[in-house]
C-alpha positions as CSV (number, residue, x, y, z in Angstrom):
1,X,31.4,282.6,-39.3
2,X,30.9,279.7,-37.7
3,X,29.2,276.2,-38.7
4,X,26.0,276.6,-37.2
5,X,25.8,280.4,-39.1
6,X,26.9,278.9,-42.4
7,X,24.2,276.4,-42.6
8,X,21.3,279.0,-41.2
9,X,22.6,281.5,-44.2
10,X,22.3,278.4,-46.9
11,X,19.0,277.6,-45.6
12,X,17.9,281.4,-46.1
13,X,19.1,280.8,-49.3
14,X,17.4,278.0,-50.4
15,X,14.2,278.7,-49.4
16,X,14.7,282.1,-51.1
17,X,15.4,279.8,-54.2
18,X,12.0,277.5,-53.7
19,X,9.9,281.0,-53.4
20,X,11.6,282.5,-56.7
21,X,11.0,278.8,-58.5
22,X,7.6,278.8,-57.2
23,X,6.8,282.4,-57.7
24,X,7.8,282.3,-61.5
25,X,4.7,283.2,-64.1
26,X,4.0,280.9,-66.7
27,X,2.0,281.7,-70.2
28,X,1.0,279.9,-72.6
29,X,0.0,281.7,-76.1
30,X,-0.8,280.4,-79.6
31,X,-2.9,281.3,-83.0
32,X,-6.3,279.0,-83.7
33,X,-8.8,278.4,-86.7
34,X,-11.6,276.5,-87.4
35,X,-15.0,276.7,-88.6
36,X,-16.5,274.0,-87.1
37,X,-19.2,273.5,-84.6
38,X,-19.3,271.3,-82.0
39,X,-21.5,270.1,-78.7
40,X,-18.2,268.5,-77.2
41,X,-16.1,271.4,-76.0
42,X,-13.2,270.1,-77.8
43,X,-9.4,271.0,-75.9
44,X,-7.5,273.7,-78.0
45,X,-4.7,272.7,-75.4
46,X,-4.9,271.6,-72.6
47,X,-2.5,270.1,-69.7
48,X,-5.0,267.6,-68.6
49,X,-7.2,264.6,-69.6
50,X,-10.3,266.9,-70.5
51,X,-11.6,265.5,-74.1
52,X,-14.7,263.0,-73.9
53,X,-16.0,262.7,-70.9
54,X,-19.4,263.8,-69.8
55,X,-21.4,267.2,-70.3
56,X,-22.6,268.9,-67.4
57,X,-24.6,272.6,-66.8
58,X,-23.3,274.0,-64.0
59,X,-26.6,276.2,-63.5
60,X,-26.9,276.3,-59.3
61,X,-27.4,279.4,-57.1
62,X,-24.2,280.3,-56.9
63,X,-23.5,279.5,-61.4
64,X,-24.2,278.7,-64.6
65,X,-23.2,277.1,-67.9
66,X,-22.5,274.1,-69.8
67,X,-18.7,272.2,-69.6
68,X,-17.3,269.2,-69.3
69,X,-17.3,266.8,-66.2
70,X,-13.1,266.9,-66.3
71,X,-13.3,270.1,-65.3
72,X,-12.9,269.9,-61.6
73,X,-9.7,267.5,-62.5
74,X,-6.1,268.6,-61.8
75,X,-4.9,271.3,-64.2
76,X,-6.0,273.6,-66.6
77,X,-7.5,273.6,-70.7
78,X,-8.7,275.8,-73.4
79,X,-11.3,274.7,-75.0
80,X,-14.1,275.5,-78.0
81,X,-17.6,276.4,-76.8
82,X,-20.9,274.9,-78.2
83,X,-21.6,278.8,-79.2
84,X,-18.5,278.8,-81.1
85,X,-16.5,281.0,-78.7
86,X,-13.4,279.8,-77.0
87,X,-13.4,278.9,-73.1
88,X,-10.8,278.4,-70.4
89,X,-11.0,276.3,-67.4
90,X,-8.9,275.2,-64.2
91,X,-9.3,272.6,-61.2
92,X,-8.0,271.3,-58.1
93,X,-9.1,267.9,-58.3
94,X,-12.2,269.0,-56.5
95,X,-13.0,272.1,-57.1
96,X,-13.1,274.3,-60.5
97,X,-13.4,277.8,-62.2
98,X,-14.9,277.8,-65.7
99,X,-14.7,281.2,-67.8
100,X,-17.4,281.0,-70.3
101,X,-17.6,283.7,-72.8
102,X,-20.2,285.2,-75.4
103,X,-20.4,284.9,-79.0
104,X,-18.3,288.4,-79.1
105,X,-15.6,285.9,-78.7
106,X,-16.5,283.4,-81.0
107,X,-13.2,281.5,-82.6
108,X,-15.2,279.4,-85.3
109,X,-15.3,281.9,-88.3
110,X,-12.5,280.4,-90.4
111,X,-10.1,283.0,-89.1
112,X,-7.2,283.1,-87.6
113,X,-7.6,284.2,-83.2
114,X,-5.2,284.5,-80.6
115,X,-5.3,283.0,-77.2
116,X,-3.6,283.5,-74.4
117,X,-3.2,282.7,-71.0
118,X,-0.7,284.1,-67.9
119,X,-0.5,282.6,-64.6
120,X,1.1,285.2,-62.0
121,X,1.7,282.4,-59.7
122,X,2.7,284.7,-56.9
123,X,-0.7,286.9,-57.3
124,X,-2.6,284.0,-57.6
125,X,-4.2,285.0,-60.7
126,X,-4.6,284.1,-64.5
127,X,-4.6,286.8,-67.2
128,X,-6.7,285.8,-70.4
129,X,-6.2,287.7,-73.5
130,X,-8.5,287.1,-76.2
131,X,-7.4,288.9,-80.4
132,X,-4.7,291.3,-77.9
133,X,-7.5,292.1,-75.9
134,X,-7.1,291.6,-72.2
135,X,-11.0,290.4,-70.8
136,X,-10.3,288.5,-67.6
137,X,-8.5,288.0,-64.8
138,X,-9.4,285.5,-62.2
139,X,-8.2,285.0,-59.1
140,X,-7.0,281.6,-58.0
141,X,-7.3,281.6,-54.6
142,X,-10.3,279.4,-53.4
143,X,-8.6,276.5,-55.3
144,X,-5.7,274.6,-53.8
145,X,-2.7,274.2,-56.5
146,X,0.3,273.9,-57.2
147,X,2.6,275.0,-59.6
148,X,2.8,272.0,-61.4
149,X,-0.8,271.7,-61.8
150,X,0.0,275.0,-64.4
151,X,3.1,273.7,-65.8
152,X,3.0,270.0,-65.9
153,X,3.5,268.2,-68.6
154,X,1.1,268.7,-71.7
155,X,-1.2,266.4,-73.4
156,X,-1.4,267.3,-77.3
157,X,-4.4,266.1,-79.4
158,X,-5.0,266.3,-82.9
159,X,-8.3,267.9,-82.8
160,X,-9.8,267.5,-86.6
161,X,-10.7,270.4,-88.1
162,X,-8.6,272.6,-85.7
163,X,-5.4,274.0,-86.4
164,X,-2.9,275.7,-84.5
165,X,0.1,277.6,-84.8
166,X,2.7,279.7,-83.1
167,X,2.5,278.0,-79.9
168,X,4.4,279.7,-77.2
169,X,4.7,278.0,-73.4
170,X,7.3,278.6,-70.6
171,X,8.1,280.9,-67.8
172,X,7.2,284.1,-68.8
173,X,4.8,286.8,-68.2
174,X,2.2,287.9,-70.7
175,X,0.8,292.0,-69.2
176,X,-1.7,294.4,-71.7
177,X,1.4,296.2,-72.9
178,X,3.7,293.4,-73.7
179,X,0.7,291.9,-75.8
180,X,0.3,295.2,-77.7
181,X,3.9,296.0,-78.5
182,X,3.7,292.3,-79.6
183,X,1.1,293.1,-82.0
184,X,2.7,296.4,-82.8
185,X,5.6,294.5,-84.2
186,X,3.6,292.5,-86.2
187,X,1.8,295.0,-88.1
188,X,-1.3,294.7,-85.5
189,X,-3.6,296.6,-83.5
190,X,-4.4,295.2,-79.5
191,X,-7.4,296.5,-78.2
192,X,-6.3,298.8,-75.2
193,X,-8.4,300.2,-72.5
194,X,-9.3,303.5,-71.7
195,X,-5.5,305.1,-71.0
196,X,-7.0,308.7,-70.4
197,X,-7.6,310.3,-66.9
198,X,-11.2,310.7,-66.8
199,X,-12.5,314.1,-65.7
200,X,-15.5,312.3,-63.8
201,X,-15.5,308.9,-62.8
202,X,-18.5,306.9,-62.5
203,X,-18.9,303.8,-60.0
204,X,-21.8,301.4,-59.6
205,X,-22.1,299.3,-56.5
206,X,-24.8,296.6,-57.5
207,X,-26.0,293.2,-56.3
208,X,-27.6,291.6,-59.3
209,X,-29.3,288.5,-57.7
210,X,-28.3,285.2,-58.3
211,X,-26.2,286.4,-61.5
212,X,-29.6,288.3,-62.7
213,X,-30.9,285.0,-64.3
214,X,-34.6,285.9,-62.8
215,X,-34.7,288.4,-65.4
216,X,-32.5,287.7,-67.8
217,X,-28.9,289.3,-67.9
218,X,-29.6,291.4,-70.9
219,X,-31.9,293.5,-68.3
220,X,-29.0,294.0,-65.8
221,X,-26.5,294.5,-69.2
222,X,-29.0,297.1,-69.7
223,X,-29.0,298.4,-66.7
224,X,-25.6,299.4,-66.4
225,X,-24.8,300.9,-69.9
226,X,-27.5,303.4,-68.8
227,X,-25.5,304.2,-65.8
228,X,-22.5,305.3,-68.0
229,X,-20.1,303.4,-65.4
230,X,-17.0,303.0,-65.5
231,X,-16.4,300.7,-62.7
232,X,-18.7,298.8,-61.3
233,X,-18.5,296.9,-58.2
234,X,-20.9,293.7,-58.6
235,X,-22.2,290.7,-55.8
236,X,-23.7,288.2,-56.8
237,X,-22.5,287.7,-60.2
238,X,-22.8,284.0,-60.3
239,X,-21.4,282.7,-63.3
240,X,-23.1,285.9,-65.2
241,X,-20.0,287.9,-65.6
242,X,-17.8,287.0,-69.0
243,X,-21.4,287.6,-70.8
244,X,-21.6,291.0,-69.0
245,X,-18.4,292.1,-69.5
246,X,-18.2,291.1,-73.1
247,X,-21.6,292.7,-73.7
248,X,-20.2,296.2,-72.2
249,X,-16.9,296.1,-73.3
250,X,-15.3,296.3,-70.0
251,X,-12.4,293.9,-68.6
252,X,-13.8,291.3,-65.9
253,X,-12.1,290.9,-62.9
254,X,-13.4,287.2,-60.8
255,X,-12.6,287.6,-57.4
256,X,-15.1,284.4,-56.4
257,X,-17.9,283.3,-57.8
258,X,-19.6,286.1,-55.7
259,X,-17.6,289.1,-56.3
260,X,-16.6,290.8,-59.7
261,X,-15.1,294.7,-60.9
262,X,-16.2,295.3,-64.2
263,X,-13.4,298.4,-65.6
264,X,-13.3,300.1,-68.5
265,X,-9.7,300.9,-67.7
266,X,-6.9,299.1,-67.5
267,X,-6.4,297.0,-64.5
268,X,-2.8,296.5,-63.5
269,X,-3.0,294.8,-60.0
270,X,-4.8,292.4,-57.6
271,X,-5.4,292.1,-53.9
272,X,-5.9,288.9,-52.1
273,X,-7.1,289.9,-48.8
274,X,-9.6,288.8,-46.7
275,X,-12.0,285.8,-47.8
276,X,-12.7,285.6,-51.5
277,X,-16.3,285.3,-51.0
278,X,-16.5,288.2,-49.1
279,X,-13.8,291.1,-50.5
280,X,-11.5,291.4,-53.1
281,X,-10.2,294.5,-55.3
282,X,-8.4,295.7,-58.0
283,X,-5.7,298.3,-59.0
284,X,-7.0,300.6,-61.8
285,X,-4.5,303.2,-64.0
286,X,-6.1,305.9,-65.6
287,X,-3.4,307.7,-67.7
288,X,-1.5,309.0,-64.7
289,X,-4.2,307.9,-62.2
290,X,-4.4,305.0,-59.8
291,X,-7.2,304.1,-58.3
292,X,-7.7,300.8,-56.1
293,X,-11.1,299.4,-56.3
294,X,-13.1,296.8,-53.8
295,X,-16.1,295.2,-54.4
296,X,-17.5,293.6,-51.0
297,X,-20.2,291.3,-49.4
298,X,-20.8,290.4,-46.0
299,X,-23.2,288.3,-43.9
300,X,-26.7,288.6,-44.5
301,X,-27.7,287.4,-41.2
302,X,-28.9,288.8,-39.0
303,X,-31.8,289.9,-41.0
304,X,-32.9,293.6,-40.3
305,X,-35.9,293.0,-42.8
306,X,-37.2,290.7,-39.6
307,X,-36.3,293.3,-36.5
308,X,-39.3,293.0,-34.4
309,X,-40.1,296.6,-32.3
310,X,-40.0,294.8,-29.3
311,X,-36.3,293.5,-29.3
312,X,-33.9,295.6,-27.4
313,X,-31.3,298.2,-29.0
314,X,-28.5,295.8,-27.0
315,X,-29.5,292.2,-28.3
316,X,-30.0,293.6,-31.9
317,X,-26.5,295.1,-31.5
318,X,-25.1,292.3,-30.3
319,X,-26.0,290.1,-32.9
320,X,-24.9,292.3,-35.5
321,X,-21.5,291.6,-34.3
322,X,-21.4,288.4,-34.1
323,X,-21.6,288.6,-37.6
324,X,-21.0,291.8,-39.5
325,X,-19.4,293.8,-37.2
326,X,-16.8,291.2,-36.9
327,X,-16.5,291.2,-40.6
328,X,-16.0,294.5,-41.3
329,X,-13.3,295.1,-38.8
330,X,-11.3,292.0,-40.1
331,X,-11.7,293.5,-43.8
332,X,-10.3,297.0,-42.8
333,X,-7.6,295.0,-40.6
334,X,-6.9,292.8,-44.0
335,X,-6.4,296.7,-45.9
336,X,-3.7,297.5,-43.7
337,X,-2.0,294.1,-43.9
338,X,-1.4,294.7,-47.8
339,X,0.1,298.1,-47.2
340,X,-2.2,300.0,-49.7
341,X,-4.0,302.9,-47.7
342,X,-3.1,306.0,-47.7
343,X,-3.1,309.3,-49.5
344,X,-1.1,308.4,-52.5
345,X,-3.7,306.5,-54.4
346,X,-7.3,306.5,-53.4
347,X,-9.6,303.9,-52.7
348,X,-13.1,302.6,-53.3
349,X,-15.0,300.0,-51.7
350,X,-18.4,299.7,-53.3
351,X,-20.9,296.6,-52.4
352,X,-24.0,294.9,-50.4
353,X,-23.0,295.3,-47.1
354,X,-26.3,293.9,-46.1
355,X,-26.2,296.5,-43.1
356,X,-28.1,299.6,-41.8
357,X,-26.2,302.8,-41.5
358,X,-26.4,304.6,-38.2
359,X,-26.4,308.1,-40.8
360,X,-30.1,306.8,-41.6
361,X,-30.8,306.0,-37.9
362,X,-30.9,308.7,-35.6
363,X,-33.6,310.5,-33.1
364,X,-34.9,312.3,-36.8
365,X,-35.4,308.7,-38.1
366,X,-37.1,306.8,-35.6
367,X,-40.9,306.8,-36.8
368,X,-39.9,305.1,-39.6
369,X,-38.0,302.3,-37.6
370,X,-40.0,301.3,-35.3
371,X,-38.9,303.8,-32.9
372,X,-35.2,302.6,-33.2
373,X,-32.3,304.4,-32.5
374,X,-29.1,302.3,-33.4
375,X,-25.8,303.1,-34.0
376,X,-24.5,300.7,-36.4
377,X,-21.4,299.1,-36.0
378,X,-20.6,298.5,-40.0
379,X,-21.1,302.0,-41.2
380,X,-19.3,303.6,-37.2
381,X,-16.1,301.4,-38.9
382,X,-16.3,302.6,-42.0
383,X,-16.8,306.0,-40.9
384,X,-14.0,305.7,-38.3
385,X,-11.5,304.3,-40.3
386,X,-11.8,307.5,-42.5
387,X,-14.1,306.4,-45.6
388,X,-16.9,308.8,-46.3
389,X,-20.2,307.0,-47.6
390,X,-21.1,308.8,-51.0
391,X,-24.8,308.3,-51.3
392,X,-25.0,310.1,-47.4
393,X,-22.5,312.7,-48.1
394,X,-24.8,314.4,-51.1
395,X,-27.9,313.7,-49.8
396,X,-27.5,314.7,-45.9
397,X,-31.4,314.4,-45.2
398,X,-31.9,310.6,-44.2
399,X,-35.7,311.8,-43.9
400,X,-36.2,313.0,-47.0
401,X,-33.1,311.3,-48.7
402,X,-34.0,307.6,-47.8
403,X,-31.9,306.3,-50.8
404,X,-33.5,302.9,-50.2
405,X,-31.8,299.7,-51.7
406,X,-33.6,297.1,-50.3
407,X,-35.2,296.2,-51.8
408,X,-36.8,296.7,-55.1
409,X,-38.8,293.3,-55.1
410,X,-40.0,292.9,-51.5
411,X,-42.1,295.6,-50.4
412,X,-43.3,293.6,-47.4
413,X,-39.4,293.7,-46.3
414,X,-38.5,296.3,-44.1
415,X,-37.3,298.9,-46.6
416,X,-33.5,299.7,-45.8
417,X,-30.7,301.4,-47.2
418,X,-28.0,298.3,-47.4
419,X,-25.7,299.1,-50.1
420,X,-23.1,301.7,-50.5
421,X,-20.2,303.2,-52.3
422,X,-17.4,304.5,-50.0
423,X,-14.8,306.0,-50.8
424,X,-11.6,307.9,-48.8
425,X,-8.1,309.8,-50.4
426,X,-7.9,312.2,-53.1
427,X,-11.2,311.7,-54.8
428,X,-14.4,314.1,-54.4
429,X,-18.2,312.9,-54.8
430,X,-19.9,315.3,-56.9
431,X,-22.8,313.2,-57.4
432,X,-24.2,310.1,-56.1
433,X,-27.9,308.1,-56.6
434,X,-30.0,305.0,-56.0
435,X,-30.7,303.7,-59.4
436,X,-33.7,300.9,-59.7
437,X,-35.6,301.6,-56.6
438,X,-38.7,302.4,-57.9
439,X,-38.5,300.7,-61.2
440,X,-41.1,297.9,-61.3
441,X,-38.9,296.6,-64.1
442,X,-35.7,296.2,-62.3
443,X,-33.5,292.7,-63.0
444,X,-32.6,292.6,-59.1
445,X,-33.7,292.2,-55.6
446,X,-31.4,295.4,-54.8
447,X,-31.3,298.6,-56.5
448,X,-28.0,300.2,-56.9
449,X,-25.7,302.7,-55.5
450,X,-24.1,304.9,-58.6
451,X,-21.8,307.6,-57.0
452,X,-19.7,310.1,-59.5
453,X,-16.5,311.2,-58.7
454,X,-13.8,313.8,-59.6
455,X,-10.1,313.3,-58.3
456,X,-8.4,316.0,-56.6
């Protein structure tokens, strides 16, 4: 071996060394109890200057909730809510994600809660665990960090009327079952998800509208406990979805401040692909079961709702691709890069695709679209790259079987059929229905897609 060959080997080696360094997890767990309440979202710990500064409500388009102004700062705290419950937050220096839950997880009773908090540095992610109950994950991806801007230094405060105990912090990893034999040990029960193989699975693709604040989010809560879902595969959810989740039990998945799952099983992996806003998904176990599970949104424009009769079949095509078409083909392209199709575990891809289907718009179709006969390049990809669209596949009559989702709100809108559950592998769709469509009540400018499911 020559000189040349021994350095090239030590420089494989060392930046196998950074990677493993960098790629470490890092947790931080402890006990808490107060009974006190406060407006100033005091730090339970916290690895950044977060106490005192100003109190902002993040209530935009796109979120919602009151926090502190440090939040977008470098680094990460937890912290007691106004409401009573504890909160978690993270920042880049610029940016920020804030998780914000209910009353359900309210810390200021004078008892004694467990916190905790694992970074999977090489996923990208943080797990939360609130009592031995995992409720969140969050993807970290639309934030630029570093490692050290999880395990830097700490700053400890003497918060008065707050006391805390058993502190644990270092490199390790913190997963649903390691938290439960924990307990376990300690004479303790962990809340555990579903672990049985369902014998019908239901999923709900739904778009809830600027995180269902129009109506209230106890309609859209609503909404979906009368769905009986068990996944559900959200867009929109705008800083709606810890209150949501709480409310039905289920574990929250964040994907962006667009995209959510909602499971009532026990999620056990995360995919990074594509763009955050647009796509992101989950692995679900059910007993014996996996099941990998997308929620998606693509581009809104162009808007079919404003096709005029006299535009031709080409331009209207070619638009769609400049935009959507595009899309979609980069998002299955982004599948195959992460290795997880194929036969072995199925998949689901549920979400506002914001897209006509060219099932619905054939020669039978066309006197309801202005004479239009278009085959659209979304659902032809989706089709081609082997997924079968539920909703379509039980009702085969797009005549008589409109299954309209757009939308619910705007009758003057061209009335469309935009969102969709698709699914491809070992599963079978035994049932599948727009739910919301003619419901003058409904929280949403969409009506949703449940589909029901049976594996093979």
């Amino acid at each position: 071996m020559n000189k040349i060959e021994k350095i090239h080997i030590l420089l494989i080696l060392l930046v196998v060394s950074i990677h493993g360094l960098f790629a470490q997890d890092y947790s931080v767990k402890f006990e808490v109890k107060t009974n006190i309440t406060t407006e100033t979202f005091p730090s339970l710990y916290t690895n950044k200057a977060w106490d005192g500064t100003a109190t902002i409500d993040l209530i935009s388009t796109s979120n919602m909730g009151l926090t502190l102004e440090s939040g977008k700062e470098l680094g990460w705290t937890i912290f007691l809510q106004p409401n009573g419950a504890w909160g978690w937050n993270i920042g880049d220096g610029k940016n920020r994600l804030d998780y914000l839950p209910s009353t359900l997880q309210r810390i200021n009773d004078g008892k004694w809660h467990e916190i905790a908090v694992s970074f999977y540095l090489d996923k990208k992610t943080a797990w939360l665990y609130f009592d031995g109950r995992h409720v969140a994950i969050y993807s970290l991806s639309d934030l630029k960090l570093t490692e050290k801007a999880i395990t830097k230094a700490f700053i400890k405060r003497d918060q008065k009327n707050i006391t805390i105990k058993k502190l644990q912090e270092g490199n390790f990893k913190l997963d649903p079952m390691s938290l439960a034999n924990l307990y376990k040990e300690e004479d303790r029960k962990a809340i555990i998800y579903n672990q049985k193989k369902p014998d019908k699975l239901t999923v709900m693709a739904w778009n809830i509208w600027h995180g269902a604040r129009h109506n209230g989010i106890e309609q859209a809560i609503d909404a979906i406990r009368s769905s009986d879902a068990d996944l559900v595969c959200m867009q929109e959810t705008y800083g709606s979805g810890p209150k949501i989740s709480d409310a039905l039990g289920t574990l929250f998945y964040y994907r962006s401040s667009n995209l959510s799952v909602h499971s009532k099983y026990p999620i056990v992996d995360t995919y990074d692909a594509y763009q955050p806003f647009r796509f992101g998904g989950v692995r679900v176990k059910m007993g014996d079961q996996l099941l990998d599970v997308f929620s998606l949104w693509i581009h809104y424009l162009p808007s079919v709702s404003k096709m005029y009769p006299t535009e031709p079949v080409s331009e209207i095509l070619e638009e769609e691709n400049k935009t959507r078409g595009k899309e979609i083909k980069e998002i299955l392209a982004s599948l195959k890069e992460i290795s997880i199709l194929g036969k072995e575990v199925p998949l689901i891809i549920g979400g506002d695709f914001n897209s006509s289907s060219h099932f619905d718009w054939g020669a039978d179709t066309k006197m309801v679209h202005h004479g239009y006969e278009i085959e659209w390049p979304v659902s032809k990809s989706m089709a081609n790259d082997g997924f079968t669209d539920s909703f379509r596949e039980m009702a085969p009559d797009p005549l008589n079987s409109r299954g309209y989702t757009w939308s619910p709100r705007f009758g003057e809108s061209l009335q469309n059929r935009i969102d969709y559950v698709y699914y491809k592998g070992s599963l079978q769709c035994v049932n599948s229905y727009v739910k919301g469509y003619s419901d003058s009540e409904w929280p949403s400018d969409h009506a949703a897609v449940v589909s029901e499911f049976r594996f093979k």
